[in-house]
C-alpha positions as CSV (number, residue, x, y, z in Angstrom):
1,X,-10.9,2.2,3.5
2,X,-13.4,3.9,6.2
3,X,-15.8,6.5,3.5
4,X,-17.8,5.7,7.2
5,X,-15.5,7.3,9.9
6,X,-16.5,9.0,12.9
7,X,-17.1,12.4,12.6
8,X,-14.3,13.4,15.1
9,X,-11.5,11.3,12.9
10,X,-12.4,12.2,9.3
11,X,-9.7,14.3,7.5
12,X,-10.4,14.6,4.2
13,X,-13.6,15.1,2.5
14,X,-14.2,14.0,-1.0
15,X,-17.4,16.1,-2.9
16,X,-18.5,15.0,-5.5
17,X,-22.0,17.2,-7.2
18,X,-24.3,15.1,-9.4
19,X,-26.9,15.5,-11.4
20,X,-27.9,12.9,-13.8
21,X,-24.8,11.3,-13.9
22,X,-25.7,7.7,-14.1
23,X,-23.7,6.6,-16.8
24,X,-20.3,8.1,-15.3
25,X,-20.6,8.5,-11.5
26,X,-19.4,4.9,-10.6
27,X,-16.2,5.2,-12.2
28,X,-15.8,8.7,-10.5
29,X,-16.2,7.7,-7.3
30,X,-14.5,4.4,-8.2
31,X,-11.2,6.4,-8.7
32,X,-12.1,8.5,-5.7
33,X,-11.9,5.1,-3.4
34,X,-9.3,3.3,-5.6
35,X,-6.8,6.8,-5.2
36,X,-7.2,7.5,-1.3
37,X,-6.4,3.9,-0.9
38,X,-3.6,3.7,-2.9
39,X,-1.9,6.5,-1.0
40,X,-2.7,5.6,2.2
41,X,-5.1,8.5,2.8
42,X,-5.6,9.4,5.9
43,X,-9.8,9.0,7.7
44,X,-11.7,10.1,4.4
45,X,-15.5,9.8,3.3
46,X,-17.0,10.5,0.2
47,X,-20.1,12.7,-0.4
48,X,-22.4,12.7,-3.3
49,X,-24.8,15.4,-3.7
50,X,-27.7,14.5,-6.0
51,X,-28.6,17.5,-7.1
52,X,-32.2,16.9,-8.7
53,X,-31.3,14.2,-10.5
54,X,-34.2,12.0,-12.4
55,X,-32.2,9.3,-13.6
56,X,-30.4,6.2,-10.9
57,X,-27.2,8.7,-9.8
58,X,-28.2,8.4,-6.2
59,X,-29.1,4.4,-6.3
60,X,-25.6,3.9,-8.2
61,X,-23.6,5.7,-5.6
62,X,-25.2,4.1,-2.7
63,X,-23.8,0.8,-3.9
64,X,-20.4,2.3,-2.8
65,X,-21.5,2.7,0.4
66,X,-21.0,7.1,0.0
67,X,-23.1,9.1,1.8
68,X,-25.7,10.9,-0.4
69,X,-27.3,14.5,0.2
70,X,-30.3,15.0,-1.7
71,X,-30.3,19.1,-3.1
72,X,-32.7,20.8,-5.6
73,X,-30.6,23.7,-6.7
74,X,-29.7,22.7,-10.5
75,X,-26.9,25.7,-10.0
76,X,-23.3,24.0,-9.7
77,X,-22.0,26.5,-7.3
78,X,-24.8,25.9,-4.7
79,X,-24.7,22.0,-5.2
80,X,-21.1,22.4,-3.8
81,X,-21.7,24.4,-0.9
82,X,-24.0,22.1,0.2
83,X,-21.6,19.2,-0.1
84,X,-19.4,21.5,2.0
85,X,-21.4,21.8,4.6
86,X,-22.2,18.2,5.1
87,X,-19.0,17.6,5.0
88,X,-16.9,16.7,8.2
89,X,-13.3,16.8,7.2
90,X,-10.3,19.6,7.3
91,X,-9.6,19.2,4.1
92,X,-12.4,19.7,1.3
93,X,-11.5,17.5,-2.6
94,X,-14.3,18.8,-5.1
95,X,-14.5,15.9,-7.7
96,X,-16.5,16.2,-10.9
97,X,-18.9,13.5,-11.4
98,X,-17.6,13.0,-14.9
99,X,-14.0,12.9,-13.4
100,X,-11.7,9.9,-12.5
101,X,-8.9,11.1,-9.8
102,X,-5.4,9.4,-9.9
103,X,-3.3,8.4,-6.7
104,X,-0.3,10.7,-8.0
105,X,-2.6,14.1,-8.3
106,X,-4.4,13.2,-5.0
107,X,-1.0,12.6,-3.3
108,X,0.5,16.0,-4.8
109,X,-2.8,17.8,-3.3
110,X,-2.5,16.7,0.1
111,X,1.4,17.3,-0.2
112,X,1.0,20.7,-0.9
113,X,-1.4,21.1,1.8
114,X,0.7,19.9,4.2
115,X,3.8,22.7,3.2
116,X,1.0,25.4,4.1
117,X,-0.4,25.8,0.3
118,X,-4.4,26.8,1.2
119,X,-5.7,25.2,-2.1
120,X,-5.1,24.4,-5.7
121,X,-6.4,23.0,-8.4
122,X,-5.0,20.4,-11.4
123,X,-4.3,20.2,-14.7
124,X,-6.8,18.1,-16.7
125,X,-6.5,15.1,-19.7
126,X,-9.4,15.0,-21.6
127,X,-11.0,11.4,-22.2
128,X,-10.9,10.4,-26.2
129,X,-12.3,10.3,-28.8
130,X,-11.6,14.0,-29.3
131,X,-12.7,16.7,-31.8
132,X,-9.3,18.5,-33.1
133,X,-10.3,21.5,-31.3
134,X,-10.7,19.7,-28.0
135,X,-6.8,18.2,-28.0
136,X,-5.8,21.9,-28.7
137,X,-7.6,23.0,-25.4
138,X,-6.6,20.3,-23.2
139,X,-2.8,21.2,-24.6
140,X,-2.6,24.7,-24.2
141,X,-4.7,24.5,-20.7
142,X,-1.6,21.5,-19.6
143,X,0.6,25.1,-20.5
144,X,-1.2,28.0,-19.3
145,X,-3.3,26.7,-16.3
146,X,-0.5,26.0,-14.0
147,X,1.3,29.2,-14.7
148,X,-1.8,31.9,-14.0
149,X,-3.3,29.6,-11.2
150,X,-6.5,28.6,-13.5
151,X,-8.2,26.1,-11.7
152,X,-11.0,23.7,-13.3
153,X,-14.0,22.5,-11.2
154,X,-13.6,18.7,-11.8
155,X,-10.7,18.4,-9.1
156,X,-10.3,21.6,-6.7
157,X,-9.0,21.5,-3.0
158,X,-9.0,23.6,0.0
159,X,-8.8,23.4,3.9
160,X,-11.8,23.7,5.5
161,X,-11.0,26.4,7.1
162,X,-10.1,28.8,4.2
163,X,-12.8,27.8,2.2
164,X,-15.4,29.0,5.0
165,X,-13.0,32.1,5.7
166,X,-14.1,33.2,2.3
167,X,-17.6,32.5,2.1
168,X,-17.3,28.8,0.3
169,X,-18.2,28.8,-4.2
170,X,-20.1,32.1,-5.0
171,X,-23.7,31.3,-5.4
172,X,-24.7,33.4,-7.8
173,X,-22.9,32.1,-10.0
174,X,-24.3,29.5,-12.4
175,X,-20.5,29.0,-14.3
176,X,-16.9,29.8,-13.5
177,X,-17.8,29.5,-9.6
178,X,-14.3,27.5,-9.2
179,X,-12.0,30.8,-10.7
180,X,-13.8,32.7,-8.2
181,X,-13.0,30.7,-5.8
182,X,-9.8,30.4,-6.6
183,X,-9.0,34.2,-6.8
184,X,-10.3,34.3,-3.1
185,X,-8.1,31.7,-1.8
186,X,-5.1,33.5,-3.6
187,X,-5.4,36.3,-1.5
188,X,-5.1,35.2,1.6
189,X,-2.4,32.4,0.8
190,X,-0.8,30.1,-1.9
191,X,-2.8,28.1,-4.4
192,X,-1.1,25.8,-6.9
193,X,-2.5,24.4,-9.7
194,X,-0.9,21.0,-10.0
195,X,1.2,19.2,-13.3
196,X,-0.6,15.7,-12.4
197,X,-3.9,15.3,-14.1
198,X,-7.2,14.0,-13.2
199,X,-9.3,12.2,-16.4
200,X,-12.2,14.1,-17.1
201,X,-15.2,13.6,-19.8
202,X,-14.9,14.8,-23.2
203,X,-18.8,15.0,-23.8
204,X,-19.2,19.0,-23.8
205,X,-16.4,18.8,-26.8
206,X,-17.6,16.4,-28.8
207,X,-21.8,17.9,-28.5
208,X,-20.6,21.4,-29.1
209,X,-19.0,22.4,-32.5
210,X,-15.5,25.4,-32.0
211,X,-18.1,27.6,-32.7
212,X,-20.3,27.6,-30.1
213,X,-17.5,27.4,-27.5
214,X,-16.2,30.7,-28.8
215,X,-19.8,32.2,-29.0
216,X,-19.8,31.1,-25.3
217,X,-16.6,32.6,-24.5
218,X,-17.5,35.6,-26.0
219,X,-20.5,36.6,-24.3
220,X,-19.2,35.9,-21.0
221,X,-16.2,37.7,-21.7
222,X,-18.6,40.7,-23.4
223,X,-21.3,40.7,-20.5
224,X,-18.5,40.2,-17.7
225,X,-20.2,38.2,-14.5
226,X,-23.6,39.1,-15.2
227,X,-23.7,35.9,-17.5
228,X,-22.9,34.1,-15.2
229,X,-25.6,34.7,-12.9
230,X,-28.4,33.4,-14.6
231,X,-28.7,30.1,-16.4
232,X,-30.3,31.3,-19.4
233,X,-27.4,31.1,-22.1
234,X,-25.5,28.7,-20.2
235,X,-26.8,25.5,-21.6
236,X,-23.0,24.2,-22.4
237,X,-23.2,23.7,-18.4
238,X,-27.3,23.3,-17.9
239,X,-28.9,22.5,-21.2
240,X,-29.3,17.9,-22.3
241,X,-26.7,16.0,-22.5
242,X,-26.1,14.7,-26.5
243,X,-23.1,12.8,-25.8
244,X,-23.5,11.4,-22.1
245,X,-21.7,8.2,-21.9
246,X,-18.7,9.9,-22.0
């Protein structure tokens, strides 16, 4: 493991955004270290960016030894970009601090890369328990993300190069920054979203009720992109936490 290397040998770049993530962010980056590791991945570091956080994210990650970039944005797409600019490697891995990575969906990501694939995203599992609404999502997303290319946030990956070609994660958006990235990246090469999974955090299901996801989902489509440049009405991404320690 060197999450320390020289600037000059450091391939792959592991950016992970943060804020108030205390009760999930060492398993995240846990995973993170564990997975490169495991497949032998090549001079790698891993970034945390704190993003405003009042709780111990930062002291937690510095017990792994990560570097830390301290941000006050509170805007997701931002918080990124500026992990993306610290970092040093040709290949950028977005990781969700509520997100545990596995060796066989990191391994599939830097395959692809290597066949000439600019980016890609992969399919999710959603940690337990779950509200019967929530295993109906994470099913039909297993089906329908890797078909049309939708890509979630919590594990996304580029080359360096295409993702400054394109201007990095829109920043004015507050939500959804990660399809707009991925529409970019589709038009100037291939992007896959991968069958392997990543583990992410079932909290936003079980707080919110079907409901409100579909109240959600309905203004943003009714509004279009304008809703998603402002945080106001986006508290499923930016409002407290009711179920954090999962």
């Amino acid at each position: 493991m060197d999450i320390r290397a020289p600037a000059s040998e450091v391939e792959v770049s592991f950016v992970i955004p943060a804020h108030n993530e205390e009760a999930l962010i060492a398993q995240s980056i846990q995973s993170v270290l564990e997975s490169a590791e495991a497949v032998a991945c090549a001079a790698y570091e891993v970034i945390v960016v704190d993003d405003a956080s009042t709780d111990r994210t930062a002291q937690i990650a510095a017990l792994f030894g990560v570097r830390i970039v301290s941000v006050n944005h509170r805007q997701i797409a931002a918080t990124r970009n500026a992990g993306a600019r610290a970092a040093r490697g040709k290949v950028l891995i977005f990781v969700d601090a509520d997100t545990q990575v596995r060796p066989g969906v990191l391994r599939a990501a830097l395959h692809v890369l290597s066949l000439g694939y600019v980016g890609g995203g992969s399919c999710i599992e959603i940690e337990r328990p779950l509200p019967v609404y929530g295993v109906m999502i994470e099913r039909v997303a297993q089906m329908v993300a890797p078909a049309i290319g939708l890509a979630g946030g919590c594990f996304f990956f580029c080359t360096r190069d295409v993702f400054e070609m394109v201007g990095g994660f829109d920043s004015r958006l507050f939500a959804a920054e990660e399809v707009a990235l991925a529409r970019a990246l589709s038009r100037i090469g291939r992007f896959i979203v991968l069958r392997q999974t990543v583990l992410t955090s079932g909290r936003k299901l079980r707080a919110h009720s079907a409901m409100e996801m579909l109240r959600v989902g309905l203004r943003i489509a009714r509004t279009g992109q304008t809703a998603l440049e402002t945080r106001e009405g986006l508290e499923l991404w930016y409002g407290p936490r009711t179920d954090a320690g999962g």
